[in-house]
N, C-alpha and C positions, 0 to 999 in steps of 0.2 A: 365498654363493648367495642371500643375500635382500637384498642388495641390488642383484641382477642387474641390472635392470631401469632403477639409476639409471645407469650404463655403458655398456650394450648395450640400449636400449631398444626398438630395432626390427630388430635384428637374427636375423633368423628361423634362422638353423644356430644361434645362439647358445641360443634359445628352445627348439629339439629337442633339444640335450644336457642341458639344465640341467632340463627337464620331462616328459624321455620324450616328446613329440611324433611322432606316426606320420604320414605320408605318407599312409593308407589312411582315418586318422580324419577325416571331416567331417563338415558337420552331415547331419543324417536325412532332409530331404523338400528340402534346397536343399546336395548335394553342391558346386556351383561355387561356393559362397558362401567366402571367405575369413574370414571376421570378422563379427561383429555392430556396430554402431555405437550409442550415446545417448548423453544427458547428463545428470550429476551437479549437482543443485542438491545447494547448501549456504546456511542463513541467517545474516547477519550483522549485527552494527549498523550502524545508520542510517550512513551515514559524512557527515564536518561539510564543511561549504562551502555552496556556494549551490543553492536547488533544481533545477537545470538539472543539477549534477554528481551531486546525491541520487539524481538519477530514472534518471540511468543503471543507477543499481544495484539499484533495482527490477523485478521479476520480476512481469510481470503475471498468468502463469501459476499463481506460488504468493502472490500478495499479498504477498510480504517481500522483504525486503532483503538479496542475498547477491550469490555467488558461481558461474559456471557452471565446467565442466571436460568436456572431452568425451573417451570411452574407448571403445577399444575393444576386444573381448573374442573370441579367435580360440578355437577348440573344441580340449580339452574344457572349457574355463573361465579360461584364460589370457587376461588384461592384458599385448597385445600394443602398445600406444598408449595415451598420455595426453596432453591437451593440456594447455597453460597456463592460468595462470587467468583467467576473462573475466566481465565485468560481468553480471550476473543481467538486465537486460535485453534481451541477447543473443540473438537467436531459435535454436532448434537449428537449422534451416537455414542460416543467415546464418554460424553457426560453422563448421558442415562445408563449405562453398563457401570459408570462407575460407582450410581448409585441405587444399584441394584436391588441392594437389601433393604435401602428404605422400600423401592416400590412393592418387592416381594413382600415386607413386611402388611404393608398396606393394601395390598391386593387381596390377600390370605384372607379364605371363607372362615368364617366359623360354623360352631357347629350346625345350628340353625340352617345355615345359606349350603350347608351341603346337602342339603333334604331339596333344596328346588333343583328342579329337573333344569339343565343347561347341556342343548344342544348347539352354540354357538360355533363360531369359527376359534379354533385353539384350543376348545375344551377336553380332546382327545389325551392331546399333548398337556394341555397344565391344568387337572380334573380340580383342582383346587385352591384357582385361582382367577379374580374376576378379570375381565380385559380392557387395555385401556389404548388409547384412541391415541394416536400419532402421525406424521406426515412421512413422505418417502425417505426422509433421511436418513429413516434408521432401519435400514436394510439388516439385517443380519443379527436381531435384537429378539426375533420372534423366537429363536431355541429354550432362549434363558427365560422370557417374561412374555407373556403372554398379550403379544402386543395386536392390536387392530390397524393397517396399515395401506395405502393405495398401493396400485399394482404399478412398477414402473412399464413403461413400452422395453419390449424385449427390441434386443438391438439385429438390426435388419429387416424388421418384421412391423405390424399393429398389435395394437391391442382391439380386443375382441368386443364387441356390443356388450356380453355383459360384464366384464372388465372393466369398460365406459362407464356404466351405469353404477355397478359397484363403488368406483371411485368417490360419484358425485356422491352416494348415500356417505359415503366414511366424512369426506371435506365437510359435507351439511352438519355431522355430528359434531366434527374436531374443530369449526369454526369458534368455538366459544371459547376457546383458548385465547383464538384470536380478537375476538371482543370484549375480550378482560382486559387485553393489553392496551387496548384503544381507548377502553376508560379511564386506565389509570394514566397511560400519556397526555388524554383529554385534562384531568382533573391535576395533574401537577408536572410542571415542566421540566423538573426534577428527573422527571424519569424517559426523556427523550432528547433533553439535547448534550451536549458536549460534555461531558463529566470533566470539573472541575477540580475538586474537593479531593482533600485525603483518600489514597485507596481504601483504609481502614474504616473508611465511615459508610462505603459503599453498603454491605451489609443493614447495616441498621436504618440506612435512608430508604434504601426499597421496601426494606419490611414494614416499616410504617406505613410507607406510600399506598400498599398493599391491601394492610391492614383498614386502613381508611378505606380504600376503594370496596374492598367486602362489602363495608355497614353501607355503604352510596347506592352499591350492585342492590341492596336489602329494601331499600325505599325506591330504587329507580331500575326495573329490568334492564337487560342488556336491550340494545335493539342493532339493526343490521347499520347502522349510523358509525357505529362502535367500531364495527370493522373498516367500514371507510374511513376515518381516523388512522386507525394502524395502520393501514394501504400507505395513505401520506403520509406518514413519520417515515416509512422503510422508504419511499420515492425522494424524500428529502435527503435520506443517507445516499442513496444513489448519486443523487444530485454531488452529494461532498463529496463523494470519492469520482466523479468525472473531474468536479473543480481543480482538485488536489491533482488529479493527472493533469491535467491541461495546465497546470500552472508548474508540475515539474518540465515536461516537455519544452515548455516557453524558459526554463530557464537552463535547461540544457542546450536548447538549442541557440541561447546567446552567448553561452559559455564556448559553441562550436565558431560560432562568428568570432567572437574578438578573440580566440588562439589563431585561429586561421590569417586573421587583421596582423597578431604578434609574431607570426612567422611567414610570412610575406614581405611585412617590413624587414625581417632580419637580412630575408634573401637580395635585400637590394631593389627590389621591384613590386613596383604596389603601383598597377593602373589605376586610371580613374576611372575606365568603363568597367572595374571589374574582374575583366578578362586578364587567364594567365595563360603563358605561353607554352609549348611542352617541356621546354627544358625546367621551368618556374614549374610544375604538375609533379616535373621525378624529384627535384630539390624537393619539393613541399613534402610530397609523400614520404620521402628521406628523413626531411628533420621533423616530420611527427612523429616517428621512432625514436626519433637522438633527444630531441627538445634542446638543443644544444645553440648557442647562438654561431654561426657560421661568418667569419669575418668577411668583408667586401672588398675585391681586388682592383677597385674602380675606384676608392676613397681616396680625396683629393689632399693634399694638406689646410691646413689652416692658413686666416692670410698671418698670423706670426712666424707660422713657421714658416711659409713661403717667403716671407719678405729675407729673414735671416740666409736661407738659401739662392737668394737674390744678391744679397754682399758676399757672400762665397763665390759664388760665381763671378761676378767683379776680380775680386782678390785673384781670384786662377788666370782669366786675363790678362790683368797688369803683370803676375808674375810672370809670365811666357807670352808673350806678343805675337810670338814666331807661331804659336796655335789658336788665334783668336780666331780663323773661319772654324776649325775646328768643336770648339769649345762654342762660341756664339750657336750653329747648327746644333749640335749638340742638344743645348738648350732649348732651341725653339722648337726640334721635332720630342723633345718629349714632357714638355712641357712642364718644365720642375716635377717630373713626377719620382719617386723615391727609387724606384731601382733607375732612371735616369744620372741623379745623381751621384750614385753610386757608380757609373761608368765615369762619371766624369773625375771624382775621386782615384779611380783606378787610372783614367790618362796621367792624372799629376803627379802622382805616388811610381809609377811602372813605367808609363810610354812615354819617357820625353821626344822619342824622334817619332819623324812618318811611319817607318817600318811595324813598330810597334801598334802606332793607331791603327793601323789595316788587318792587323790581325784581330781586332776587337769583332770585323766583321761588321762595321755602320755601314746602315742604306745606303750611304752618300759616298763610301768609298770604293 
């Protein structure tokens, strides 16, 4: 008997023997309703490939990455319908349209149930078909199927007292949906936290899970306990998808630190207070564009190399004596620095007399 459901899954004489089912039991303020309708998120990991096949399975709704199922829950709390499993960015709309035919199929009066008089909401429009109990999401659902639905707030405007009231009767009705769910996340963990396992197994784990919870609903009514359960499973998703943002955030925003660290040092300047100067503001803003390393026109030599450049200079000295003020100033105003030496390379090469040095244009001459 508990695993009716995976056998006989919609079959309704099957449903009345195996659960005591009465003819007379419907729901309370929406008797022509057959069943309630929603959808079961579940979150999953990320799954691998390319970001076009990721985003399917994103759930904009709950910020993560799962899995949908859509069920439906006939009175007094019976899992009368399960569907397969479908990508988390699935709208609940978009689901129930697509599985239209089953619901038509199972809505559909016979002949019998077309002798009772049904002046209900929808009955105009679908004379031969019962109605079934749903939440605001599925706007635009009521043409095809014969849907019972709360009213949204028109935009700009309220909604009306008995638009208000209305509401609460439909939510009171369609709550059992929601109390299904809270059983079966109560009774197996399986079915609320982080999907693990093969997507292939998905499928046949919930229908069990399901299944079981039927025969439990059989010996133990739903009660409003039920629903407080699902409240906390969906406040726990929320919870994960704030964590998962705050934890991207924090690490984008260290990934903004240490470029900013990586391109500061490049520019040559990197205070200790922190602080950059305007000129360090347009360089930075520059080479976050370029990403480019920028060489430093202030880099000193090494002391090998300085030293080597130290017996050059010597050597220029002793070879010309007649310009050692020369060559000594030289050296001391530009402090072995590479295009210094390079003048000083051009005096020994080019300018052996005075004439020549003054045309270089030095401070000192």
């Amino acid at each position: 008997m508990a695993v009716v459901i995976l056998k006989h899954f919609d079959t309704w004489d099957k449903h009345a023997v195996d659960f005591g089912l009465k003819s007379w039991e419907t729901f309370r303020n929406y008797p022509y309703a057959l069943y309630a309708t929603d959808v079961k998120f579940q979150p999953a990991y990320r799954p691998s490939g390319q970001f076009a096949e990721q985003n399917t399975y994103f759930s904009e709704k709950h910020k993560l990455y799962g899995y949908k199922l859509e069920c439906s829950v006939a009175y007094p709390g019976i899992a009368v319908d399960l569907s397969s499993r479908e990508p988390g960015s699935k709208s609940d709309v978009t689901l129930f349209l697509e599985r239209k035919d089953v619901h038509m199929e199972m809505l559909q009066k016979n002949v019998k149930e077309l002798e009772i008089e049904n002046n209900g909401e929808g009955a105009a429009q679908h004379p031969i078909q019962w109605g079934v109990l749903v939440d605001k999401g599925y706007q635009g659902a009521e043409g095809i199927i014969r849907t019972i639905q709360p009213k949204r707030k028109p935009r700009g405007s309220e909604l009306s007292r008995q638009d208000v009231a209305r509401n609460r009767l439909v939510s009171s009705d369609r709550v059992l949906v929601e109390n299904v769910f809270g059983r079966a996340c109560m009774l197996w963990k399986a079915m609320y936290v982080t999907y693990k396992w093969s997507e292939v197994r998905y499928n046949m784990i919930d229908r069990i899970c399901f299944a079981l919870t039927n025969y439990h609903v059989s010996y133990m009514p739903l009660r409003n306990d039920d629903n407080v359960r699902y409240r906390s499973v969906l406040a726990r998703y929320e919870y994960m998808a704030d964590e998962a943002k705050q934890k991207r955030a924090r690490s984008q925003k260290a990934y903004r630190l240490r470029r900013d660290d990586v391109l500061q040092h490049q520019l040559g300047r990197h205070p200790r207070d922190g602080t950059v100067s305007h000129r360090n503001v347009l360089l930075l803003t520059d080479a976050q564009h370029t990403m480019r390393r920028k060489p430093s026109c202030h880099k000193r030599f090494s002391f090998a190399s300085n030293f080597m450049k130290i017996i050059t200079f010597l050597l220029l000295i002793s070879s010309q004596p007649e310009h050692f003020f020369y060559f000594f100033t030289m050296g001391i105003l530009t402090k072995l620095s590479f295009s210094g030496l390079e003048n000083i390379y051009y005096m020994f090469r080019v300018a052996p007399n005075e004439q020549s040095l003054k045309s270089l244009k030095l401070p000192f001459l």
